[in-house]
MARTOR-64489 format. One line per field, with one value per residue (C-alpha): residue in three letters; x, y, z negated; residue number from 1. Coordinates in steps of 0.001 Angstrom, whole numbers, plus 500000, padded with zeros to 6 digits. Each point is the difference from the previous one (the first is absolute). Example, Ala and Ser with C-alpha at 12.3 -4.5 7.8 and 13.67 -1.06 7.14 Angstrom:
<rs>
res	ALA / SER $
c1	512300 / 501370 $
c2	495500 / 503440 $
c3	492200 / 500660 $
n	1 / 2 $
</rs>
This chain:
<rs>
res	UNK / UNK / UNK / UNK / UNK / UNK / UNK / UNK / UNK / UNK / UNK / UNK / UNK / UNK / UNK / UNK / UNK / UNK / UNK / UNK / UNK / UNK / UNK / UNK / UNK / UNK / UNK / UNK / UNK / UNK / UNK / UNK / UNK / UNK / UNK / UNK / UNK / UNK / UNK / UNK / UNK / UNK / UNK / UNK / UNK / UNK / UNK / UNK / UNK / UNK / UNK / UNK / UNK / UNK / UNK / UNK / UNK / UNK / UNK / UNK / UNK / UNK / UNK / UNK / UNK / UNK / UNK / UNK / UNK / UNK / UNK / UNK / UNK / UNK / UNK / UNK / UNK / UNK / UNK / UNK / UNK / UNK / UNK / UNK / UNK / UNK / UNK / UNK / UNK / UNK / UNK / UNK / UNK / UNK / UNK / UNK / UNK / UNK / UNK / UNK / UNK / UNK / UNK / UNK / UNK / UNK / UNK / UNK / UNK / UNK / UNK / UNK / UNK / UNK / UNK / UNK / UNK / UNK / UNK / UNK / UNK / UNK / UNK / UNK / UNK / UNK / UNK / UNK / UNK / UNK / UNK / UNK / UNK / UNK / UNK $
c1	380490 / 499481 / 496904 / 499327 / 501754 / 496993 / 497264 / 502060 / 499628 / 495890 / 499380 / 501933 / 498206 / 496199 / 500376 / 497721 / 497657 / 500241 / 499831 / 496623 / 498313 / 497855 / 497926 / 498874 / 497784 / 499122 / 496294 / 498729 / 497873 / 496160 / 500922 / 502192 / 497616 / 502447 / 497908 / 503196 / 499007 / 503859 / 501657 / 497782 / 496801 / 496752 / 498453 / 500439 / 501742 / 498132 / 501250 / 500214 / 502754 / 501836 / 499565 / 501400 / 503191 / 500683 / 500093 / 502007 / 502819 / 499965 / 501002 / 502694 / 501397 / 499469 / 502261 / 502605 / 499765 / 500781 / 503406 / 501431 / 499560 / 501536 / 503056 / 500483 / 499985 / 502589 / 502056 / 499271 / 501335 / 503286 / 500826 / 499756 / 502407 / 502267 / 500483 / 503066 / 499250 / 498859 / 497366 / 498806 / 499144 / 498706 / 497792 / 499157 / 499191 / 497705 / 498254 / 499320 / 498552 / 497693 / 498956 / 499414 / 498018 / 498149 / 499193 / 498770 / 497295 / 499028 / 499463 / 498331 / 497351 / 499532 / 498976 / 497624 / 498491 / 499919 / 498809 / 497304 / 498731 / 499610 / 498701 / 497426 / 499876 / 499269 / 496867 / 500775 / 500277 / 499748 / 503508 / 503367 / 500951 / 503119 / 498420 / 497719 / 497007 / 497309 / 496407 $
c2	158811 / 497414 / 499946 / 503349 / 500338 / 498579 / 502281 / 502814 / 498699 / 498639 / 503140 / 501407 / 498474 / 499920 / 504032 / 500433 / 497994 / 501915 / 502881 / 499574 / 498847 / 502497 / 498171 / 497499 / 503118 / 500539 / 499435 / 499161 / 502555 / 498756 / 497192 / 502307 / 502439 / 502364 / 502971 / 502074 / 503553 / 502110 / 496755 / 497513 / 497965 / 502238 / 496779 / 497090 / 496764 / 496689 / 496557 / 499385 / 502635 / 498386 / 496733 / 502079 / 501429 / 496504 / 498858 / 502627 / 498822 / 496833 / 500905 / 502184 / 497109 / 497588 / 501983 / 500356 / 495978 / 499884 / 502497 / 498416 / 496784 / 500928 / 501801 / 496356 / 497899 / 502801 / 499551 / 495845 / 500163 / 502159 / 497459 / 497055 / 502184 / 501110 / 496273 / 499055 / 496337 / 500275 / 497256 / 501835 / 503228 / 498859 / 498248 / 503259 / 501772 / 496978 / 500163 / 503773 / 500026 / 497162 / 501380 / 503857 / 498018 / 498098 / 503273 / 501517 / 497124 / 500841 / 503785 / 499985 / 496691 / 502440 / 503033 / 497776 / 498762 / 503861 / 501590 / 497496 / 500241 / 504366 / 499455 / 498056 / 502393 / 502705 / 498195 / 501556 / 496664 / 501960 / 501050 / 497848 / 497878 / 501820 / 503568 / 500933 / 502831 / 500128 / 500217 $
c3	337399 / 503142 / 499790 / 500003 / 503022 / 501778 / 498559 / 502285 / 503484 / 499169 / 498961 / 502624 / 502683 / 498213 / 500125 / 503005 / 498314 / 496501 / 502006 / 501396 / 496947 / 500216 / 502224 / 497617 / 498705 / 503938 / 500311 / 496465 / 499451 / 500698 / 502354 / 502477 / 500128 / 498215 / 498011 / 499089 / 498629 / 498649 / 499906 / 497542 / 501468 / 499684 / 498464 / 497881 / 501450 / 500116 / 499727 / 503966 / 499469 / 497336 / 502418 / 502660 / 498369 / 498491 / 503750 / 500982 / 497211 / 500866 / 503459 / 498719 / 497665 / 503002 / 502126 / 497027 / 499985 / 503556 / 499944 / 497020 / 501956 / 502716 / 497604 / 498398 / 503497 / 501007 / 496964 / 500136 / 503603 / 499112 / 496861 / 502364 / 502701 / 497197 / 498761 / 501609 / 500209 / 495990 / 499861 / 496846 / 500946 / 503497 / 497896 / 497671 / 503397 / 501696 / 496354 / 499947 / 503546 / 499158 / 496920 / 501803 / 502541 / 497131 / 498576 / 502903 / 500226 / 496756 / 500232 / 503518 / 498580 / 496875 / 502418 / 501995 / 496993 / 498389 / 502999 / 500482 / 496863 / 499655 / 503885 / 497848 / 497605 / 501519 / 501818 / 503752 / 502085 / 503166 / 499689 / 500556 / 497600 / 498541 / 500002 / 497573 / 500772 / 497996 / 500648 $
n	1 / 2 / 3 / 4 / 5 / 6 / 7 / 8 / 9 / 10 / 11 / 12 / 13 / 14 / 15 / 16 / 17 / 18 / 19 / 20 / 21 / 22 / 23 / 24 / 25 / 26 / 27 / 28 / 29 / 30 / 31 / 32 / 33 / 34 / 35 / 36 / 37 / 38 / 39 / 40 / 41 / 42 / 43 / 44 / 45 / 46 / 47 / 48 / 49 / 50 / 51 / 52 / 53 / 54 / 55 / 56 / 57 / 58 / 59 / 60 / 61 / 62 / 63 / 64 / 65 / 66 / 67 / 68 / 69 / 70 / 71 / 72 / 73 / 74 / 75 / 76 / 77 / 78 / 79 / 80 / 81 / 82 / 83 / 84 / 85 / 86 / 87 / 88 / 89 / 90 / 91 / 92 / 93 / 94 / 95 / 96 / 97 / 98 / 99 / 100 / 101 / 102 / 103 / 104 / 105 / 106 / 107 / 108 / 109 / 110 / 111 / 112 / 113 / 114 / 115 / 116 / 117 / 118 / 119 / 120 / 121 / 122 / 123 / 124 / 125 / 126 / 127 / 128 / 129 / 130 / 131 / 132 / 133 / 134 / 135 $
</rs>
């Protein structure tokens, strides 16, 4: 049941994020050049699309990293407050912020590498690094 208790305030605060979702789907159709006829694209999707959408998740996860990184250095820092002189959960706090921060190293050198590669992918090197357009 404790652990539970910490699905509510992640999912609580990734909301706004859930919310607009949508726009992982925002510009797929026929590298952005949206052909929307009742709804549905008037034509069939091509890989740069696919590399496009995959992009646009990543972002969506990347920001996901970043709030639940923040959510565990704000819980680290309250355990370490809360301790009252306990050497052990000061400890337990210190050792969740340094393992958030760890983890945010991790999922922002995976984006890089992720977004490098579909900027690759997609064969547009005219266009920044992180955003992919194809040709």
């Amino acid at each position: 049941m404790k652990k539970i208790a910490y699905i509510f305030p992640v999912l609580l605060f990734s909301s706004p994020l859930v919310v607009s979702a949508q726009n992982i789907w925002k510009d797929a159709y026929c590298g952005g050049k949206t052909r929307i006829v009742d709804g549905g694209p008037t034509g069939p999707c091509g890989f740069c699309d696919a590399v496009i959408v995959t992009n646009n998740i990543i972002g969506y996860l990347t920001q996901l990293g970043i709030l639940i990184t923040v959510a565990m250095i704000a819980y680290g820092a309250i355990t370490m407050m809360i301790s009252a002189g306990d050497q052990g959960k000061f400890g337990e706090g210190k050792s969740k912020m340094t393992s958030a921060v760890i983890g945010l190293v991790i999922v922002l050198c995976a984006w890089v590498i992720v977004s490098t590669i579909l900027h690759l992918l997609a064969g547009n090197n005219a266009a920044f690094w992180n955003q992919v357009q194809c040709k």
